[in-house]
Backbone as CSV, one residue per row, in Angstrom:
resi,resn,N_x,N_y,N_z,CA_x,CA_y,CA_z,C_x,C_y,C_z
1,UNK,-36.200,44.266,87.250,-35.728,43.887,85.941,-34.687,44.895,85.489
2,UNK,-33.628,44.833,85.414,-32.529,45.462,85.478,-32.212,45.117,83.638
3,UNK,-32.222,46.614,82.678,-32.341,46.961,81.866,-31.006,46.977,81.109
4,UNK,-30.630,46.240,79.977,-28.939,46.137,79.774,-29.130,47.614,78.565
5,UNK,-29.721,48.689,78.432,-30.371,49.439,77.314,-29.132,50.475,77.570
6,UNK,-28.515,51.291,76.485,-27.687,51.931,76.555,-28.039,53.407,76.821
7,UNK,-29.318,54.032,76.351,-29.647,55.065,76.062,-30.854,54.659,76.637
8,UNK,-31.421,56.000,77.151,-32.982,56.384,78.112,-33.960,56.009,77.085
9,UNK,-33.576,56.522,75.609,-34.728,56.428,74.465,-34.585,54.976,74.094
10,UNK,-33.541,54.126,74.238,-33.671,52.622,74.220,-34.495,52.046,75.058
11,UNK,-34.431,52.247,76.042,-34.742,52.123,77.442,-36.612,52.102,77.145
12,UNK,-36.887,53.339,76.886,-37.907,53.530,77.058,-38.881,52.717,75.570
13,UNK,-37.764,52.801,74.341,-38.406,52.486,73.124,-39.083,50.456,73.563
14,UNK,-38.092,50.226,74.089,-38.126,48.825,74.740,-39.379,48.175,75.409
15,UNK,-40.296,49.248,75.962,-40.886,48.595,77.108,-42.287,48.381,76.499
16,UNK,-43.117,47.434,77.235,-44.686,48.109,76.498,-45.146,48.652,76.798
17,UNK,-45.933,48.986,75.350,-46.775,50.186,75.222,-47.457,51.057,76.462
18,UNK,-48.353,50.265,77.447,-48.621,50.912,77.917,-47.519,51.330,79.260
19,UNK,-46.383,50.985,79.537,-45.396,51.489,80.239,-44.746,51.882,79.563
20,UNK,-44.604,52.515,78.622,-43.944,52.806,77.558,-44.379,54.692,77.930
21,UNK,-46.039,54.650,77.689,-46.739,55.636,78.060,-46.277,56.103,80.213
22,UNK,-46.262,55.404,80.323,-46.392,56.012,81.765,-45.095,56.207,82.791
23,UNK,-44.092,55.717,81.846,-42.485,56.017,82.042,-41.958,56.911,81.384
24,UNK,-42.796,57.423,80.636,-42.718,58.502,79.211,-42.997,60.332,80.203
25,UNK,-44.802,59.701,80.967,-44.982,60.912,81.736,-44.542,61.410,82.966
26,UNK,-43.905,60.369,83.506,-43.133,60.539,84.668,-41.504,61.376,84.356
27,UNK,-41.121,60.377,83.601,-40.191,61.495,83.024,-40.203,62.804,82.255
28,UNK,-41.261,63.035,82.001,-41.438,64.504,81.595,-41.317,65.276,82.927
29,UNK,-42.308,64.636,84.375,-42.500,65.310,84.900,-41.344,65.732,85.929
30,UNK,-39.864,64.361,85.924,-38.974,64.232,86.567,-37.776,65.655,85.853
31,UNK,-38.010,65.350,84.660,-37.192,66.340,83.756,-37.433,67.885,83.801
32,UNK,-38.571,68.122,84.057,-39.310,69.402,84.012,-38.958,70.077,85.644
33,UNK,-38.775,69.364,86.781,-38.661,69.866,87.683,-37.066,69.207,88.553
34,UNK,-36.580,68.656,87.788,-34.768,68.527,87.891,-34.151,69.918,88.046
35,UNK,-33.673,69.591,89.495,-32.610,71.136,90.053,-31.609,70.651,89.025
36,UNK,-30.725,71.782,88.610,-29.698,72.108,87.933,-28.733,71.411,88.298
37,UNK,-27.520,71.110,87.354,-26.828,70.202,87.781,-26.739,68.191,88.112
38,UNK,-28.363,68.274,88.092,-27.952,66.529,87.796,-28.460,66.329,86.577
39,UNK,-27.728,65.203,86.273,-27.452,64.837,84.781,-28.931,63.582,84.656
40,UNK,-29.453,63.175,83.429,-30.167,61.807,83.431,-29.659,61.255,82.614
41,UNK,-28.984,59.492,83.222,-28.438,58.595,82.732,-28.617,57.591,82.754
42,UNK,-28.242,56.358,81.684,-28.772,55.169,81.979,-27.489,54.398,83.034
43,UNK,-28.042,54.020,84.450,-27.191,53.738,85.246,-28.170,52.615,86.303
44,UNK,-27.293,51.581,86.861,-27.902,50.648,87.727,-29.198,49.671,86.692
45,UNK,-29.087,50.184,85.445,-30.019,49.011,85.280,-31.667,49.882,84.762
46,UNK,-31.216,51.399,84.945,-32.847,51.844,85.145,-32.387,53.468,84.574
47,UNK,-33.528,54.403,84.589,-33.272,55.586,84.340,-32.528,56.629,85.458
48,UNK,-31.474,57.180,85.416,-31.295,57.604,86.540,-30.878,59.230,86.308
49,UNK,-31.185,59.824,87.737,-30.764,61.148,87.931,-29.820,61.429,88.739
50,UNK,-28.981,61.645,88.490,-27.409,61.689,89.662,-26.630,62.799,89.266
51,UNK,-25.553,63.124,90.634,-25.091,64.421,90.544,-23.683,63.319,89.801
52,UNK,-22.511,64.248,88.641,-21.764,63.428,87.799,-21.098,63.940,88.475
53,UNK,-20.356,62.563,88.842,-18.818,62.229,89.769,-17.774,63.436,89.191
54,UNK,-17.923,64.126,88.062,-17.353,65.299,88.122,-17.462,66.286,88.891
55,UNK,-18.802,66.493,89.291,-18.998,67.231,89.907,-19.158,67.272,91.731
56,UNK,-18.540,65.566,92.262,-18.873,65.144,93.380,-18.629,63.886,93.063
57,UNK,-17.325,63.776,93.770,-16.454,62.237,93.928,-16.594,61.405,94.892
58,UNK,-16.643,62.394,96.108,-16.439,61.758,97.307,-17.590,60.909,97.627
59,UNK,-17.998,59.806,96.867,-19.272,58.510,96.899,-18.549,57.855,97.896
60,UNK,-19.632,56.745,98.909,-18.929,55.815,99.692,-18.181,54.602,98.788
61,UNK,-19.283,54.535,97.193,-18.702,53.479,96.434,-17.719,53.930,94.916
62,UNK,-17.571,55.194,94.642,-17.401,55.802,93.657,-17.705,56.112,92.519
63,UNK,-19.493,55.664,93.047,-20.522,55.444,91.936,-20.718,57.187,91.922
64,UNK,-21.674,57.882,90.991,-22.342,59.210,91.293,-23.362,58.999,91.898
65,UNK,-23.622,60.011,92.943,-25.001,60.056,93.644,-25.789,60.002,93.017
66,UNK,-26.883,58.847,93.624,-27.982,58.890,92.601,-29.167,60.028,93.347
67,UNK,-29.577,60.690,92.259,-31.051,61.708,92.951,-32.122,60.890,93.131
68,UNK,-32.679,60.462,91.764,-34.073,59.890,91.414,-33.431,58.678,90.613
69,UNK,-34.266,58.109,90.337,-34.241,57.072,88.989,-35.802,56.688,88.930
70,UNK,-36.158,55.916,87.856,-37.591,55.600,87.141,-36.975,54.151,86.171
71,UNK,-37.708,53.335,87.215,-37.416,52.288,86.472,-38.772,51.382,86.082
72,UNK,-38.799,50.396,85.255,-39.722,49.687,84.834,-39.593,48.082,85.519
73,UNK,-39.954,47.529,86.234,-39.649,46.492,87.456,-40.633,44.826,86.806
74,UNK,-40.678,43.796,87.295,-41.348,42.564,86.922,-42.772,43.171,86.564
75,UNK,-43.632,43.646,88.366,-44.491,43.844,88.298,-45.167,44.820,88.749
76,UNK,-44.143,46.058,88.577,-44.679,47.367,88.649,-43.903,48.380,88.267
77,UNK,-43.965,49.632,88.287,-43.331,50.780,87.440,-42.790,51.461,89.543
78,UNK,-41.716,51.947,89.062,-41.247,52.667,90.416,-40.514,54.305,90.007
79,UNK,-40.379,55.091,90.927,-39.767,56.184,91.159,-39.022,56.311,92.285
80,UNK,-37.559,56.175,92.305,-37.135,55.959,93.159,-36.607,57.706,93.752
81,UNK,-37.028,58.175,95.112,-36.878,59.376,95.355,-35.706,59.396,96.692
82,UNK,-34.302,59.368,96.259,-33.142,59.508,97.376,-33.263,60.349,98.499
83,UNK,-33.477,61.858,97.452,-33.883,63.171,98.520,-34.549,62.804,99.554
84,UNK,-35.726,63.006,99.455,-36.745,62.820,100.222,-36.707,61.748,101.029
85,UNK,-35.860,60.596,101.020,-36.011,59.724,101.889,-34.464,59.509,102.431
86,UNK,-33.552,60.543,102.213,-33.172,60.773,103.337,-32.729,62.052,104.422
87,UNK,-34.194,61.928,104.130,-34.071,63.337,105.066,-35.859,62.872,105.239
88,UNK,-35.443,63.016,107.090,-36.872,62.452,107.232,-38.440,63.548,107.427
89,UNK,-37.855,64.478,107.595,-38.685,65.548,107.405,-39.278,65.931,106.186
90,UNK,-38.999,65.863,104.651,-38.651,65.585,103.200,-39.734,64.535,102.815
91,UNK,-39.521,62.980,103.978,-40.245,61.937,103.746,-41.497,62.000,104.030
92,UNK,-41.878,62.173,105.667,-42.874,62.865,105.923,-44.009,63.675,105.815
93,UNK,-43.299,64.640,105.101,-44.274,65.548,104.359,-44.705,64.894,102.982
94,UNK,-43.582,64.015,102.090,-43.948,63.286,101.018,-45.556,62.262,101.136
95,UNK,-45.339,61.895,102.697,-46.412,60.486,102.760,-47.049,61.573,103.190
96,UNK,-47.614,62.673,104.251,-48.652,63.293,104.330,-49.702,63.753,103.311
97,UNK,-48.580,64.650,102.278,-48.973,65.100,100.542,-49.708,63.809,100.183
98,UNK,-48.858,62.625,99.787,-49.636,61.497,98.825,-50.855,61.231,99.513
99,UNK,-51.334,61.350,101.004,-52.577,60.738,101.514,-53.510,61.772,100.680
100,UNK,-53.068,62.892,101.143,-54.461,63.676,100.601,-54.475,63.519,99.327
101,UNK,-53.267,63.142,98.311,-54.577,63.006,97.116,-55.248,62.059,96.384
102,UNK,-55.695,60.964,97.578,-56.540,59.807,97.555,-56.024,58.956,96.254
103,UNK,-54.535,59.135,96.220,-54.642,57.958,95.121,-53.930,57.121,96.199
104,UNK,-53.700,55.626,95.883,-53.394,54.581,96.884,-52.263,54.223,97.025
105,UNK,-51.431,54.315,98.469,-50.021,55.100,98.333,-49.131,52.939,98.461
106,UNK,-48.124,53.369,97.542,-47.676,51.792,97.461,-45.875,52.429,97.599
107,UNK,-46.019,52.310,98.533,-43.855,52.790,98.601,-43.250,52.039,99.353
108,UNK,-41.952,51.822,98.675,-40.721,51.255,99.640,-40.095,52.096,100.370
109,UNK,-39.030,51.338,100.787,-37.676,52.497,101.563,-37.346,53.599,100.662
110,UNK,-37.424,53.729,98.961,-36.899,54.772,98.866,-37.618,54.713,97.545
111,UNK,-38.186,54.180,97.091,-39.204,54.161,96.071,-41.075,54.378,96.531
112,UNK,-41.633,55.044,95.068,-43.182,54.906,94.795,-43.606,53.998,94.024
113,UNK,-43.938,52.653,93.991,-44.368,51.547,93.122,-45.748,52.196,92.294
114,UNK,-45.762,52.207,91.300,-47.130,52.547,90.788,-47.625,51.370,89.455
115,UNK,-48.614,50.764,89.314,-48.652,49.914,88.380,-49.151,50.517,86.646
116,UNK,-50.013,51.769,87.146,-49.852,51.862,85.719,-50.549,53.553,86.045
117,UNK,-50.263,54.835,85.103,-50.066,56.209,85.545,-51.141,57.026,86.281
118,UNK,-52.387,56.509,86.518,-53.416,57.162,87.145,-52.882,56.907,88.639
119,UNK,-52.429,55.827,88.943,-52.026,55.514,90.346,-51.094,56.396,90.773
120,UNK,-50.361,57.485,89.971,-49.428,58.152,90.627,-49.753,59.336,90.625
121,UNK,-49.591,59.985,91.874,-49.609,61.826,91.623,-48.138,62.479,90.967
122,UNK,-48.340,62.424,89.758,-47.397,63.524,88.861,-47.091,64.742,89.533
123,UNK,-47.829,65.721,89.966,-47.083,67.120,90.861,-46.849,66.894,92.111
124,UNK,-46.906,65.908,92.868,-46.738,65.316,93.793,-44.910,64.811,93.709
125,UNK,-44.506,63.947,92.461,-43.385,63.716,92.201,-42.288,64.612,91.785
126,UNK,-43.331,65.342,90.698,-42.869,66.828,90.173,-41.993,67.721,91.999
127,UNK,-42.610,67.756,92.730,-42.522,68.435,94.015,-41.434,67.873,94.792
128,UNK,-41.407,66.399,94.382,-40.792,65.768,95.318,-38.785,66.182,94.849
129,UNK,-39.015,65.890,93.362,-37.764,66.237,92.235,-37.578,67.371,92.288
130,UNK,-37.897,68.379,93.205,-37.840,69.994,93.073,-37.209,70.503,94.576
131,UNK,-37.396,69.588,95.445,-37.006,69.521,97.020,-36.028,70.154,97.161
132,UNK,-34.904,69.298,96.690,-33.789,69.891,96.886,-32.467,70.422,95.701
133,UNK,-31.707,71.299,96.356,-30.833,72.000,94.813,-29.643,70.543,95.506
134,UNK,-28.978,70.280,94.080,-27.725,69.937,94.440,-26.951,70.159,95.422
135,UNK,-26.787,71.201,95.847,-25.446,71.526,96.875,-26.424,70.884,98.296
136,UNK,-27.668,70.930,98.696,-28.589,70.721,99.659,-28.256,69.030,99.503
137,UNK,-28.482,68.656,97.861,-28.851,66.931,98.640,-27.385,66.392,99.014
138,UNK,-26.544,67.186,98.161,-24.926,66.413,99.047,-24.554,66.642,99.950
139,UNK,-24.754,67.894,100.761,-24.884,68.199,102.068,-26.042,67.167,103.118
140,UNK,-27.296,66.920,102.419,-27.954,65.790,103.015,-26.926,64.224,103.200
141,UNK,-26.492,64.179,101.979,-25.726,62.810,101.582,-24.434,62.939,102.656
142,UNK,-23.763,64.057,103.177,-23.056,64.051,103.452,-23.209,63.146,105.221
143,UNK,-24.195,64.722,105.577,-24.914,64.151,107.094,-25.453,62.807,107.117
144,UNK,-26.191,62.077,106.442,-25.901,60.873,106.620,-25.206,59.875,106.518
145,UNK,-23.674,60.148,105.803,-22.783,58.949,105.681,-22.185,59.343,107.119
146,UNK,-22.359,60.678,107.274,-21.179,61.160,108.605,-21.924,59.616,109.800
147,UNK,-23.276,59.979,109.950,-24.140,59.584,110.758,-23.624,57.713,110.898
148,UNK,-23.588,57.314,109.756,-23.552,55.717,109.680,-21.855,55.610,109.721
149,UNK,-20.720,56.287,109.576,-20.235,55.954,110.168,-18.940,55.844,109.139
């Protein structure tokens, strides 16, 4: 569900209540452990964390890299984690971490689906948003566009 909301606090004032609450704590926990340098904006439709095309142009589309985003979806709440999934060592250790802490792991290619906030490990995400500094994930971003071509 791709969000026409101008502002994060629109965004978020918008949703219900109880995702209201659990897009509320994720982003505390996304905000609290954001390396320096990426900005949070409302972009693609959802909440996003990206390095600003000021600071890093060279996109394949001339969009800004996105880091993270946290969006609110039909029928579930997501965290979408770039870092970590591309870089597969990053990923790896991400799905090892989530087993052990027995909550029930629901992920895509580059997202954590969670339906409502007990289902998600918060320092788990916190950890995940802490991975890498800026200059690391565009250097990641870099090695893989080199890679595809």
């Amino acid at each position: 569900m791709r969000s026409e909301a101008k502002t994060v606090i629109d965004y978020i004032d918008n949703l219900p209540t109880d995702r209201k609450h659990a897009i509320s704590k994720v982003r505390d926990i996304i905000l609290s452990n954001l390396p320096k340098g990426i900005e949070e904006v409302m972009n693609w439709g959802m909440i996003a964390y990206q390095v600003p095309i000021k600071s890093y142009a060279n996109t394949y589309n001339g969009q800004p890299l996105m880091y993270a985003a946290l969006a609110s979806q039909k029928n579930h709440m997501a965290v979408y984690l770039s870092g970590i999934y591309s870089d597969e060592k990053l990923r790896k250790k991400f799905i090892e971490d989530y087993k052990l802490t027995g909550k029930k792991m629901d992920l895509g290619k580059s997202c954590v689906r969670f339906r409502k906030i007990e289902d998600i490990s918060l320092e788990l995400i916190g950890s995940a948003i802490s991975a890498l500094d800026v200059k690391s994930f565009i250097e990641l971003y870099n090695s893989v566009r080199s890679k595809k071509g």
